[in-house]
N, C-alpha and C positions, 0 to 999 in steps of 0.2 A: 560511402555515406554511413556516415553511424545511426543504428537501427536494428530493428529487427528483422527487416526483411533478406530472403536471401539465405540467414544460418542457419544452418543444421540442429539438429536434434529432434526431439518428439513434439510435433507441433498439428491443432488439431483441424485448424483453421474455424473452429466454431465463432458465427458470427458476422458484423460486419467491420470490415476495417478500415478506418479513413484513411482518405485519399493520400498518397503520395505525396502530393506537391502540400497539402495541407499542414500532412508530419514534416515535413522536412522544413517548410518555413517555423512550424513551430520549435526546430533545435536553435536557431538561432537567438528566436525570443529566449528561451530559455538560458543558455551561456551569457548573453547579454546579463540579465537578469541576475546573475548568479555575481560575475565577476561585480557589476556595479554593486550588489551587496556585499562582495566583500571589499571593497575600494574605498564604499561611503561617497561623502563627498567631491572630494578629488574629482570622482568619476560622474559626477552631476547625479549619484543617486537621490532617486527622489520620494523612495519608501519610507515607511515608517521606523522609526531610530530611534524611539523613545520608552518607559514601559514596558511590559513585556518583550517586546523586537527586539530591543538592546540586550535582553536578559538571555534572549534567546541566541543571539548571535556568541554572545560570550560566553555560554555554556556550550554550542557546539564547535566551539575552538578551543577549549580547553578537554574534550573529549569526554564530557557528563552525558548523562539522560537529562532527558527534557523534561520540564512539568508542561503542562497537567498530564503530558502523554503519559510520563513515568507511573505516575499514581494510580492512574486508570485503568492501566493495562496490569499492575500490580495488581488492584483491586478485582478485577475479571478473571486472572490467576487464581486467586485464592476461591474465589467463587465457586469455577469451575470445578475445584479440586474437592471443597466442601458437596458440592451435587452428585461427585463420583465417589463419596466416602474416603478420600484419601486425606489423610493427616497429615500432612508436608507435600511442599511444593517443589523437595529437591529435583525432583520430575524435569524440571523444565530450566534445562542446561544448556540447548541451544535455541537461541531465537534470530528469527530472520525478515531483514526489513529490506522490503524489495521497493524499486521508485524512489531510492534514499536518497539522491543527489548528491553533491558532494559533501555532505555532512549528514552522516544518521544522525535520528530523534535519541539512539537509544544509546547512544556512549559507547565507548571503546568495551565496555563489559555492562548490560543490565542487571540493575541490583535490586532488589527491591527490602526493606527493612522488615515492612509489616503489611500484614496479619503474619506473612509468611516469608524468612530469608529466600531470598531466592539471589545467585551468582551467577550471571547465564553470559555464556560467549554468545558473538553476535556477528550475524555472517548479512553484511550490507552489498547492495546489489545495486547498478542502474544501469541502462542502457546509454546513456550518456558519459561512462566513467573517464573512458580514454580523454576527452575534452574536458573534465573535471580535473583529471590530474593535470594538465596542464595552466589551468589557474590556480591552483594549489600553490603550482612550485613557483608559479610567478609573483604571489604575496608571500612565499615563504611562511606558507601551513602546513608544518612538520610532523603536530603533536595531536594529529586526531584519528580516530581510525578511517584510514584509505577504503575508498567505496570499488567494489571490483565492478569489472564488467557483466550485465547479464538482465538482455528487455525479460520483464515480467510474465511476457508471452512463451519465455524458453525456461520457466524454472527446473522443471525437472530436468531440462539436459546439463541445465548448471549445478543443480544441487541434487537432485536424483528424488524419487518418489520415499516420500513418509520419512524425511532423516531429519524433520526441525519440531521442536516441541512449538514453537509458537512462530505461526507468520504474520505481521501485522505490514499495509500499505500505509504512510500519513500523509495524507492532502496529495497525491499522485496518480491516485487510479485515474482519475478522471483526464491525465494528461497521456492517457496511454493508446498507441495505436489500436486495440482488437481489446476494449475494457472486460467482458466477459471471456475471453480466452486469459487472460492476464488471472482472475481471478480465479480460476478455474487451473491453473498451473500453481498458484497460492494455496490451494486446498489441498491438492495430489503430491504435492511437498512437506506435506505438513503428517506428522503420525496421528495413528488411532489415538483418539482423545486427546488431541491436540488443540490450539487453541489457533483460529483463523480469525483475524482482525480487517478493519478498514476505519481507517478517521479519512472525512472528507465536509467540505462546506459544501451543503446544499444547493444543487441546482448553480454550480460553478461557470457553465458552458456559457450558461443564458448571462449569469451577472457577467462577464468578462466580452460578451457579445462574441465569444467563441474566436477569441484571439490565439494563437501560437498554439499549443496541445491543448488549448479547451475546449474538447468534440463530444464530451458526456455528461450529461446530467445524473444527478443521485437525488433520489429522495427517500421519505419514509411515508406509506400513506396512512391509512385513517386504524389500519389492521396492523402495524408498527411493522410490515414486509417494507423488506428494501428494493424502492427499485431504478433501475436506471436505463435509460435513454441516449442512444446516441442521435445527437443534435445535428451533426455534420452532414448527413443521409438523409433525404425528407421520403423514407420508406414506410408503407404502412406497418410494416414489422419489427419495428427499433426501440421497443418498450420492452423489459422484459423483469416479469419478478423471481429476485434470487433468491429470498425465501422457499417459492414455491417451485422453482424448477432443480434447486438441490435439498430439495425435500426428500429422507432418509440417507443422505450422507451430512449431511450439518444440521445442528441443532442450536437454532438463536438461543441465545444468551440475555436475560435481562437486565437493562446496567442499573433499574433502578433497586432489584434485587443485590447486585451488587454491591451497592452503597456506592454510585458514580453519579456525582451531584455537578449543578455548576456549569453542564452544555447550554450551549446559547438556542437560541430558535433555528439558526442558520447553519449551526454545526451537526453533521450525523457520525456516531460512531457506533459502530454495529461488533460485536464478537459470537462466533460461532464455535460449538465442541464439533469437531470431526466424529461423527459416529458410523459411517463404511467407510470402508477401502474403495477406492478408485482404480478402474480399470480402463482400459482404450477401447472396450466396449460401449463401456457407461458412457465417456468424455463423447464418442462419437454423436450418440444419441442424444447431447446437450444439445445440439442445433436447430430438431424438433421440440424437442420439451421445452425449450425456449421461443423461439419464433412459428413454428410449426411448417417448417422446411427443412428440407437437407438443405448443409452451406457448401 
Protein backbone atom coordinates (compact mmCIF):
# COMPACT_ATOMS: atom_id res chain seq x y z
CA UNK A 1 0.00 0.00 0.00
CA UNK A 2 1.33 3.38 -0.71
CA UNK A 3 1.96 5.40 2.38
CA UNK A 4 3.97 6.21 4.80
CA UNK A 5 3.94 3.57 7.05
CA UNK A 6 6.48 0.85 7.16
CA UNK A 7 9.62 3.16 5.38
CA UNK A 8 12.67 3.75 6.51
CA UNK A 9 14.43 6.73 7.37
CA UNK A 10 14.46 9.24 10.25
CA UNK A 11 11.04 9.36 11.57
CA UNK A 12 10.05 10.77 14.87
CA UNK A 13 6.79 9.49 15.48
CA UNK A 14 5.66 12.78 17.16
CA UNK A 15 2.12 12.96 17.65
CA UNK A 16 -0.95 11.28 16.58
CA UNK A 17 -1.64 9.40 13.38
CA UNK A 18 -4.73 8.52 11.80
CA UNK A 19 -5.95 5.36 11.66
CA UNK A 20 -5.03 2.94 9.01
CA UNK A 21 -8.19 2.06 7.43
CA UNK A 22 -9.05 5.98 7.53
CA UNK A 23 -5.58 6.86 5.31
CA UNK A 24 -5.93 4.10 3.12
CA UNK A 25 -9.69 4.81 2.02
CA UNK A 26 -8.53 8.30 1.81
CA UNK A 27 -5.87 7.24 -1.42
CA UNK A 28 -8.63 6.25 -3.29
CA UNK A 29 -10.67 9.34 -2.74
CA UNK A 30 -7.95 11.07 -3.72
CA UNK A 31 -6.68 9.21 -7.26
CA UNK A 32 -10.30 9.40 -7.97
CA UNK A 33 -10.25 12.76 -7.60
CA UNK A 34 -7.30 13.58 -9.37
CA UNK A 35 -7.83 11.31 -12.71
CA UNK A 36 -11.69 12.94 -12.99
CA UNK A 37 -9.80 16.34 -13.02
CA UNK A 38 -7.79 15.59 -15.35
CA UNK A 39 -10.48 13.70 -17.64
CA UNK A 40 -13.25 16.55 -17.07
CA UNK A 41 -16.19 15.54 -18.46
CA UNK A 42 -15.88 12.43 -20.13
CA UNK A 43 -15.19 11.11 -16.63
CA UNK A 44 -18.54 12.66 -15.02
CA UNK A 45 -16.30 15.39 -13.31
CA UNK A 46 -18.15 17.35 -11.41
CA UNK A 47 -15.81 20.18 -9.91
CA UNK A 48 -15.44 23.44 -10.65
CA UNK A 49 -14.14 24.22 -14.51
CA UNK A 50 -14.73 27.66 -14.79
CA UNK A 51 -12.54 30.94 -13.54
CA UNK A 52 -9.87 30.41 -11.86
CA UNK A 53 -9.96 26.28 -11.83
CA UNK A 54 -9.78 26.43 -15.59
CA UNK A 55 -6.76 28.84 -15.15
CA UNK A 56 -5.35 26.64 -12.82
CA UNK A 57 -5.69 23.38 -14.51
CA UNK A 58 -3.87 24.87 -17.59
CA UNK A 59 -1.19 26.35 -16.07
CA UNK A 60 -0.31 23.30 -14.24
CA UNK A 61 -0.14 21.35 -17.57
CA UNK A 62 1.88 23.56 -19.15
CA UNK A 63 4.39 23.53 -16.26
CA UNK A 64 4.06 27.48 -14.77
CA UNK A 65 3.77 28.67 -11.29
CA UNK A 66 0.43 29.26 -9.94
CA UNK A 67 -1.15 32.61 -8.92
CA UNK A 68 -1.72 33.78 -6.33
CA UNK A 69 0.52 31.04 -4.77
CA UNK A 70 3.36 32.60 -7.19
CA UNK A 71 3.00 36.16 -5.90
CA UNK A 72 2.90 35.40 -2.32
CA UNK A 73 5.50 33.36 -1.85
CA UNK A 74 7.48 35.77 -3.99
CA UNK A 75 6.31 38.50 -1.85
CA UNK A 76 7.35 36.68 1.62
CA UNK A 77 10.82 36.04 -0.10
CA UNK A 78 11.59 39.39 -0.48
CA UNK A 79 10.37 40.17 2.81
CA UNK A 80 12.19 37.79 4.51
CA UNK A 81 15.38 38.92 2.87
CA UNK A 82 14.59 42.65 3.52
CA UNK A 83 14.38 41.79 7.79
CA UNK A 84 17.75 39.75 7.36
CA UNK A 85 19.37 42.97 5.61
CA UNK A 86 20.19 41.01 2.52
CA UNK A 87 19.97 42.79 -0.76
CA UNK A 88 18.98 39.94 -3.36
CA UNK A 89 17.23 36.97 -3.14
CA UNK A 90 19.81 35.00 -5.36
CA UNK A 91 19.70 32.98 -1.98
CA UNK A 92 16.91 30.98 -2.64
CA UNK A 93 17.78 28.43 -5.56
CA UNK A 94 16.06 25.55 -4.35
CA UNK A 95 12.57 25.37 -3.25
CA UNK A 96 10.50 22.35 -2.15
CA UNK A 97 6.92 21.66 -2.39
CA UNK A 98 6.02 18.62 -0.61
CA UNK A 99 1.91 17.15 -0.61
CA UNK A 100 2.40 18.35 -4.38
CA UNK A 101 0.14 15.71 -6.08
CA UNK A 102 0.53 15.30 -9.40
CA UNK A 103 1.14 18.75 -10.49
CA UNK A 104 3.19 21.34 -8.36
CA UNK A 105 1.82 24.82 -7.62
CA UNK A 106 5.32 25.93 -8.38
CA UNK A 107 6.25 24.97 -12.24
CA UNK A 108 8.94 23.10 -13.63
CA UNK A 109 11.34 26.15 -12.27
CA UNK A 110 9.94 29.02 -9.70
CA UNK A 111 10.53 32.52 -10.94
CA UNK A 112 9.68 35.27 -9.45
CA UNK A 113 10.19 38.91 -11.33
CA UNK A 114 9.77 41.37 -8.53
CA UNK A 115 10.73 42.96 -5.92
CA UNK A 116 13.46 40.39 -6.36
CA UNK A 117 14.66 37.81 -9.59
CA UNK A 118 14.70 34.92 -8.10
CA UNK A 119 15.25 31.32 -10.71
CA UNK A 120 14.78 28.43 -8.18
CA UNK A 121 14.85 24.61 -9.16
CA UNK A 122 12.05 22.83 -7.56
CA UNK A 123 12.18 19.62 -5.99
CA UNK A 124 8.20 18.16 -5.85
CA UNK A 125 7.33 15.34 -3.58
CA UNK A 126 4.15 13.28 -2.64
CA UNK A 127 3.57 10.26 -1.17
CA UNK A 128 1.02 9.19 -3.74
CA UNK A 129 3.58 9.63 -6.73
CA UNK A 130 3.82 5.98 -8.03
CA UNK A 131 -0.13 6.24 -8.57
CA UNK A 132 0.27 9.87 -10.03
CA UNK A 133 2.53 8.70 -12.66
CA UNK A 134 0.44 6.33 -13.75
CA UNK A 135 -2.50 8.71 -14.73
CA UNK A 136 -0.11 11.01 -16.14
CA UNK A 137 0.93 8.49 -18.69
CA UNK A 138 -2.77 7.46 -19.20
CA UNK A 139 -3.82 11.18 -20.40
CA UNK A 140 -0.58 11.50 -21.98
CA UNK A 141 1.02 14.46 -19.55
CA UNK A 142 4.50 14.69 -20.69
CA UNK A 143 5.38 18.40 -20.27
CA UNK A 144 5.10 19.03 -16.58
CA UNK A 145 7.55 18.42 -13.81
CA UNK A 146 7.15 14.72 -12.72
CA UNK A 147 6.20 14.71 -8.80
CA UNK A 148 8.69 12.07 -7.06
CA UNK A 149 7.98 9.92 -4.33
CA UNK A 150 8.34 10.85 -0.72
CA UNK A 151 5.18 11.15 2.49
CA UNK A 152 5.97 14.48 4.26
CA UNK A 153 6.52 12.53 7.28
CA UNK A 154 10.08 11.22 5.68
CA UNK A 155 11.52 14.54 4.33
CA UNK A 156 14.74 14.37 5.74
CA UNK A 157 15.41 10.71 4.55
CA UNK A 158 14.23 12.18 1.12
CA UNK A 159 15.89 15.33 0.92
CA UNK A 160 18.30 15.34 3.97
CA UNK A 161 18.26 18.01 6.92
CA UNK A 162 18.73 22.16 5.93
CA UNK A 163 19.48 21.50 1.94
CA UNK A 164 16.13 23.65 0.66
CA UNK A 165 16.05 27.42 0.75
CA UNK A 166 12.22 27.30 0.84
CA UNK A 167 9.62 24.60 1.89
CA UNK A 168 6.24 25.49 1.31
CA UNK A 169 2.86 22.62 1.65
CA UNK A 170 -0.42 24.06 -0.56
CA UNK A 171 -3.77 22.81 0.51
CA UNK A 172 -2.08 19.21 1.69
CA UNK A 173 -1.00 19.31 5.05
CA UNK A 174 -4.17 18.82 6.20
CA UNK A 175 -4.60 15.47 4.17
CA UNK A 176 -1.55 14.00 5.82
CA UNK A 177 -1.23 10.93 8.01
CA UNK A 178 0.88 12.44 11.25
CA UNK A 179 0.09 16.63 10.23
CA UNK A 180 2.59 17.89 12.95
CA UNK A 181 5.48 15.24 12.20
CA UNK A 182 4.85 16.26 8.36
CA UNK A 183 5.66 19.66 9.39
CA UNK A 184 8.11 19.18 11.52
CA UNK A 185 10.17 17.24 8.63
CA UNK A 186 9.34 20.59 6.49
CA UNK A 187 11.37 22.72 8.91
CA UNK A 188 14.50 20.20 9.49
CA UNK A 189 14.76 20.37 5.68
CA UNK A 190 14.74 23.61 5.28
CA UNK A 191 18.38 25.87 6.02
CA UNK A 192 19.26 28.52 8.51
CA UNK A 193 17.12 31.29 7.41
CA UNK A 194 15.25 29.61 5.27
CA UNK A 195 11.81 30.23 4.54
CA UNK A 196 8.93 27.35 5.91
CA UNK A 197 5.60 27.89 4.19
CA UNK A 198 1.90 26.28 4.62
CA UNK A 199 -1.30 27.56 2.44
CA UNK A 200 -4.37 25.72 3.71
CA UNK A 201 -8.37 26.40 3.92
CA UNK A 202 -9.36 26.78 7.20
CA UNK A 203 -10.89 24.15 9.25
CA UNK A 204 -10.90 21.77 6.08
CA UNK A 205 -11.56 18.46 8.11
CA UNK A 206 -14.83 19.91 9.59
CA UNK A 207 -16.14 21.62 5.95
CA UNK A 208 -15.56 18.21 4.11
CA UNK A 209 -17.17 16.23 7.23
CA UNK A 210 -13.58 14.50 7.24
CA UNK A 211 -13.96 12.72 4.10
CA UNK A 212 -10.84 10.72 2.40
CA UNK A 213 -7.34 12.46 4.01
CA UNK A 214 -9.47 15.23 5.68
CA UNK A 215 -8.32 14.27 9.54
CA UNK A 216 -7.07 17.94 10.41
CA UNK A 217 -8.14 21.18 11.08
CA UNK A 218 -6.05 24.47 10.74
CA UNK A 219 -6.78 27.58 12.03
CA UNK A 220 -5.51 31.09 13.20
CA UNK A 221 -6.87 32.28 16.49
CA UNK A 222 -7.41 35.73 17.98
CA UNK A 223 -3.21 36.06 18.73
CA UNK A 224 -2.75 35.23 14.67
CA UNK A 225 -0.81 31.46 16.23
CA UNK A 226 -1.52 28.79 13.92
CA UNK A 227 -3.20 26.13 15.19
CA UNK A 228 -4.27 22.80 14.39
CA UNK A 229 -6.42 19.88 15.46
CA UNK A 230 -6.64 16.55 14.55
CA UNK A 231 -10.29 15.71 14.09
CA UNK A 232 -10.03 11.96 13.47
CA UNK A 233 -9.00 11.16 17.25
CA UNK A 234 -11.71 12.57 19.91
CA UNK A 235 -8.42 12.81 22.31
CA UNK A 236 -8.25 15.48 24.88
CA UNK A 237 -4.82 16.22 23.58
CA UNK A 238 -5.12 16.81 19.64
CA UNK A 239 -4.92 20.64 19.69
CA UNK A 240 -1.72 21.85 19.41
CA UNK A 241 -0.25 25.56 18.78
CA UNK A 242 2.68 25.68 16.15
CA UNK A 243 3.64 29.00 16.89
CA UNK A 244 4.10 28.38 20.34
CA UNK A 245 5.61 24.84 20.56
CA UNK A 246 8.45 25.81 17.68
CA UNK A 247 8.90 28.78 19.45
CA UNK A 248 13.00 29.79 18.88
CA UNK A 249 13.47 27.68 15.84
CA UNK A 250 10.66 29.59 13.54
CA UNK A 251 9.99 32.96 13.50
CA UNK A 252 6.18 33.97 12.01
CA UNK A 253 6.43 36.09 9.31
CA UNK A 254 3.72 38.95 8.67
CA UNK A 255 1.98 38.72 5.29
CA UNK A 256 0.40 41.95 5.92
CA UNK A 257 3.97 43.44 6.36
CA UNK A 258 4.75 41.73 3.31
CA UNK A 259 2.33 43.39 1.16
CA UNK A 260 0.02 39.80 0.80
CA UNK A 261 -3.33 41.20 0.24
CA UNK A 262 -6.45 39.48 -1.22
CA UNK A 263 -6.73 36.15 1.46
CA UNK A 264 -10.32 35.25 1.78
CA UNK A 265 -11.73 34.61 5.53
CA UNK A 266 -11.42 30.84 4.92
CA UNK A 267 -7.90 30.78 3.59
CA UNK A 268 -4.69 30.51 6.00
CA UNK A 269 -1.34 31.01 4.74
CA UNK A 270 1.30 31.17 7.42
CA UNK A 271 5.39 31.64 6.40
CA UNK A 272 8.03 31.21 8.88
CA UNK A 273 12.12 32.22 8.99
CA UNK A 274 14.04 29.06 10.36
CA UNK A 275 16.05 30.65 13.16
CA UNK A 276 17.78 27.14 14.81
CA UNK A 277 19.01 24.26 13.68
CA UNK A 278 17.13 21.15 14.54
CA UNK A 279 18.28 18.21 16.10
CA UNK A 280 16.69 14.60 17.07
CA UNK A 281 17.09 15.86 20.42
CA UNK A 282 14.90 18.93 20.03
CA UNK A 283 12.33 16.82 17.45
CA UNK A 284 12.12 14.26 20.28
CA UNK A 285 10.92 16.60 22.70
CA UNK A 286 8.19 18.10 20.27
CA UNK A 287 5.76 15.54 21.71
CA UNK A 288 5.75 17.18 25.03
CA UNK A 289 5.95 20.61 24.07
CA UNK A 290 3.04 19.83 22.18
CA UNK A 291 0.58 17.71 23.86
CA UNK A 292 2.47 17.22 27.02
CA UNK A 293 3.20 13.52 26.55
CA UNK A 294 5.79 11.44 25.37
CA UNK A 295 4.18 9.71 21.99
Amino acid sequence: MIGHRGMGGRFMNIGFNVPDAVYNDGISFEIDHHRKWLCGKPCNYTGPDSGWFKYEKRTKLQGLPVEPHRTNLCKMIAHNMNLQGKGSASEVLHVLDHGAGPFTNLGKRFTCREPYVVDAQVTAVDPLAPLYHGILNEFGVYDTLRTAYCPSERLTACIGPDNVDMSIIINALDHSSNALEAWLQSVWVTRLGGLCCVFSIKNEATHMQNAGFHQWNFDIDNDGNWIMMNTALKKRSNTVNIDQVFKGVLVPLDNAQAGITGMSSTQMFKCYRKSALINESWAHGLGWRAYGMAI
